[in-house]
N, C-alpha and C positions, 0 to 999 in steps of 0.2 A: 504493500500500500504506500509507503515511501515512496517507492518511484514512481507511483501514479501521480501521486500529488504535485510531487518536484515536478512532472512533465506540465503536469493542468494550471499548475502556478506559473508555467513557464511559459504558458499560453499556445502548447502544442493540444490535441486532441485522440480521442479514443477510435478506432477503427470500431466496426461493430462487430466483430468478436470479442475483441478487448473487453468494449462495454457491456457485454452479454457473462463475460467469465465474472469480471471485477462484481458487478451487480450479487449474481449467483454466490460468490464469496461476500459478500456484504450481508446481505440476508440471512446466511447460513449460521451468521455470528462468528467468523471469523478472526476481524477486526474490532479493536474496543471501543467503546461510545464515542471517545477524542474522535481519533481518525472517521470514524463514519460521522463525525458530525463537520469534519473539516471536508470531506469528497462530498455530500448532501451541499455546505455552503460555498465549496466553487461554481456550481451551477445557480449559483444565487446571483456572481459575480460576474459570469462571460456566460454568454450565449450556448446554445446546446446545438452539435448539428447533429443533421438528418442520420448518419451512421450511429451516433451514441443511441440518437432518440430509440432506433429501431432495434439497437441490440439493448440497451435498457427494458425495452415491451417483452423483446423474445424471450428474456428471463425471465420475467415475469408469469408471462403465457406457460412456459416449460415448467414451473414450478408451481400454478396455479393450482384449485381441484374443480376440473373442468364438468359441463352439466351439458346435456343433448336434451335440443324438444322437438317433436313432430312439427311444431308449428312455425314458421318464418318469423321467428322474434325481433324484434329492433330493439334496440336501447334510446335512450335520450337522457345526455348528462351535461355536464358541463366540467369544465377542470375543476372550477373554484378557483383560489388566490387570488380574483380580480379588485379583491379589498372594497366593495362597493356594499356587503351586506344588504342583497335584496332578499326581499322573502325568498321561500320555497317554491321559486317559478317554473323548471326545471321537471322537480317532483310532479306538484301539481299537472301539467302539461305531458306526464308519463298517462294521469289516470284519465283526461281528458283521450288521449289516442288512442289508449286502451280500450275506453268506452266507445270510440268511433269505429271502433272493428280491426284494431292494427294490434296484433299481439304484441308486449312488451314485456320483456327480461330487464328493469333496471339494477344496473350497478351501482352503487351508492356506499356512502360511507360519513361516517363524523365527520363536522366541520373540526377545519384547523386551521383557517383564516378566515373565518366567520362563526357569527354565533349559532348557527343552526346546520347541519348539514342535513342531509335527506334521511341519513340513520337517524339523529335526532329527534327529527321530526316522527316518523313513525315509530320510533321506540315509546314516544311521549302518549300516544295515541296508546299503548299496550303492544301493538305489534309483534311479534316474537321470532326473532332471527333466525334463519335454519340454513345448512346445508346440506339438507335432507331430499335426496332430487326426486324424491316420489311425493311429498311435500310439494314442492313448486311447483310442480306438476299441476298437483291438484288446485294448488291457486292460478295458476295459469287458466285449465278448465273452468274454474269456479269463477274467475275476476275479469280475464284475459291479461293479466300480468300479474307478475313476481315480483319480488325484492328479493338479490342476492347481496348482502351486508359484507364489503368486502375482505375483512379481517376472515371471516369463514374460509372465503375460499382464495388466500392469499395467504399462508400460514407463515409463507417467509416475512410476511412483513412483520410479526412478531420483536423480532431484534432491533425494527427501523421504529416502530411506532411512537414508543419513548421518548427518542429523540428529536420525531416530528412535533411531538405534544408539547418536547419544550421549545422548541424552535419558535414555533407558534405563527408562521409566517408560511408563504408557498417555497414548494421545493420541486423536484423537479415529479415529483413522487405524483402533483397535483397534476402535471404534464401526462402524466403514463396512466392517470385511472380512467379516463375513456378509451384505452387503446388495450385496455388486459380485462375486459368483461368477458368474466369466464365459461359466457356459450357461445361466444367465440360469435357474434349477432354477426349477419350477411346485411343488412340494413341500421344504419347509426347518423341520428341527428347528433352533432358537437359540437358544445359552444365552447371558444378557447379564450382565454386573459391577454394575450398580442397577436396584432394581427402577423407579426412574424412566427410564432408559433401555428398559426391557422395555414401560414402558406407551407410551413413543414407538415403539418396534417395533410393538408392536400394533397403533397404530393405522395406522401407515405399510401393515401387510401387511393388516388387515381392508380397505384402500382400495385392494385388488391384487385379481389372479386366483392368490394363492398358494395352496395346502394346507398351515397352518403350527400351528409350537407354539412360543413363546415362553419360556423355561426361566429363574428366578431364584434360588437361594437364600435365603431369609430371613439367613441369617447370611453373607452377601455372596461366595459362589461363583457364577461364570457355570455352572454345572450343577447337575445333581442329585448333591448330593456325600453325600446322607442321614444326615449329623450335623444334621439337623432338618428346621423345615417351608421348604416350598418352593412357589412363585406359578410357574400359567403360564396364559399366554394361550393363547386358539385360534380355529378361526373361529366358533365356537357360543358363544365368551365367555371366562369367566377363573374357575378355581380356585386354594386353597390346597389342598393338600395335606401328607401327613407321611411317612414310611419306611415304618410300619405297611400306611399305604395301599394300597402297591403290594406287600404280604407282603413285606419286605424288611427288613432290623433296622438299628437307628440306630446309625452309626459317631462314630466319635471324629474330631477333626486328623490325627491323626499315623497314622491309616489311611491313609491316602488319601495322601499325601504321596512326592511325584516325585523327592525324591533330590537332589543338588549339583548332578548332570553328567548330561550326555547320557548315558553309559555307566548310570548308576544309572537313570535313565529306561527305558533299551533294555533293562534284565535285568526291569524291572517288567512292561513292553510285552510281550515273549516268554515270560516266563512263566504270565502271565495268557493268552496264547492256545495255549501246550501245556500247559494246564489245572494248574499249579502254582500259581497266584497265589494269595491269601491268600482266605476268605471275604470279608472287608474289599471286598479290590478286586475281587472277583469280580461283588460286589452292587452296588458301582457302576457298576461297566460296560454291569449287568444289565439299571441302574434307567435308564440315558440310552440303549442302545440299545431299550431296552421304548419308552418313550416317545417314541422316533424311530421304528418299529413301529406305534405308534398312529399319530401325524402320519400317516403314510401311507394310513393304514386306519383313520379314525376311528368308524368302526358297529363295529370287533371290539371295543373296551372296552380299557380301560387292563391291566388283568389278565392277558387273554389276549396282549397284546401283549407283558407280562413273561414271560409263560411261554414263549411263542414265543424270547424272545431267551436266557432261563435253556438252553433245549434248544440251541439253536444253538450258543451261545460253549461249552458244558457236551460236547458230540459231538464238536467239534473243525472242525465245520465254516469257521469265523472263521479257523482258523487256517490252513485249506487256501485261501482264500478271499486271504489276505495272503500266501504261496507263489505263489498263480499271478497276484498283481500283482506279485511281484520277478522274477514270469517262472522258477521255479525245478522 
């Protein structure tokens, strides 16, 4: 680990084998808390290229505990570290396309640069975590999507976790959790914290068999937070876009914003799917499930894909949809 550092301090880089072996010995507990906390904060410092990124995932993926389903699942995540603490948009927007007929597998995890992450939220709610694949199965059958909590099926990350928690900031760890969902989804909306990070996504998934949309803020949200314009990649290429675009009205900060605590997250969360939420949040939620709608179905058009999610979350279906994943 010494000479990894001296090289990454020295502002050389990791080939992706490199980054795939060093990861796999990081994880394993090899190295001690120092060292793994000083190779975690050079990528705080210099940029990460496309060879680390990919052999960072492939570690990941290889030591994963991976789950098959009959059904063409997608995910819809977002990295996090965008430091912007918006509610549960993301989340939400799983059980909206869920409810529209799009099976969902989300990956998810505790916040660690914000106060609420998607575990949090549904932990709060009772929820109960499993990596039981005859289990999500049946929530799959039962809800049309899952929740895989990703400590379950990510056991290496056990040795990293610690030091994330005190870190307390993004790492690059925030980079690789939409890339190591462990059913391995052929279909993925991602929203990313730079859009140089979203143009390495890109290319990473244009060199796949994925069905994908790449999602950035201009004014540095991992989503469509529609306080402006916003980039995203696909597989036919890359747009900007604005609010207007998707008939949707341009919100402010302080719409969109998640609260101190879990508990102010949870009354955001449930109210926005027994159809109390604000306009604000409403047209959020509207704008990143629409557009996880399209990913899916890219010949309906962007439009229709918002209309579709506006009727869904708007009937109540999302919220029946998040009932019969807590099994209720």
């Amino acid at each position: 680990m010494k000479t990894v550092l001296n090289d990454l301090i020295d502002h050389q880089s990791l080939s992706k084998e490199e980054a795939r072996q060093v990861l796999i010995e990081l994880t394993s507990g090899k190295y001690n808390p120092s060292q793994m906390a000083s190779f975690i904060t050079v990528y705080m410092m210099r940029n990460i290229t496309v060879d680390e990124l990919q052999g960072f995932r492939d570690a990941m993926l290889e030591q994963c505990v991976p789950v098959t389903f009959d059904q063409p699942v997608m995910d819809v995540c977002g990295t996090g570290g965008d430091g912007k603490n918006t509610f549960n948009i993301s989340t939400l927007s799983s059980f909206v396309v869920a409810a529209a007929g799009q099976p969902v597998a989300k990956h998810g995890n505790y916040g660690v640069s914000s106060a609420c992450g998607s575990s949090n939220v549904l932990e709060y709610f009772g929820y109960k975590f499993t990596n039981d694949i005859d289990e999500l199965r049946r929530s799959l059958d039962r809800a049309n999507i899952c929740f895989m909590h990703a400590p379950l099926f990510h056991p290496a990350l056990k040795n990293v976790a610690p030091i994330r928690k005190e870190l307390g900031v993004k790492t690059f760890f925030n980079m690789l959790g939409p890339m190591v969902n462990p059913a391995f989804p052929k279909i993925q909306l991602v929203g990313v914290f730079s859009l140089e990070l979203a143009r390495k996504y890109g290319y990473l998934y244009q060199n796949s068999d994925k069905q994908f949309v790449i999602l950035h803020a201009l004014d540095g949200y991992d989503e469509i937070s529609l306080t402006g314009a916003f980039k995203y990649f696909y597989n036919e290429g890359e747009q900007i876009a604005d609010p207007s675009d998707l008939s949707l009205p341009q919100l402010k900060y302080e719409d969109i914003g998640g609260g101190d605590t879990v508990e102010d997250s949870a009354k955001i969360f449930m109210s926005v799917l027994q159809g109390k939420g604000t306009n604000a949040q409403n047209s959020a939620v509207i704008a990143n499930a629409g557009m996880a709608l399209y990913c899916a179905d890219q010949k309906s058009g962007v439009l229709n894909a918002i209309a579709k999610a506006k009727e869904t979350l708007e009937s109540g279906k999302a919220l029946e949809s998040f009932k019969k994943l807590l099994n209720q």
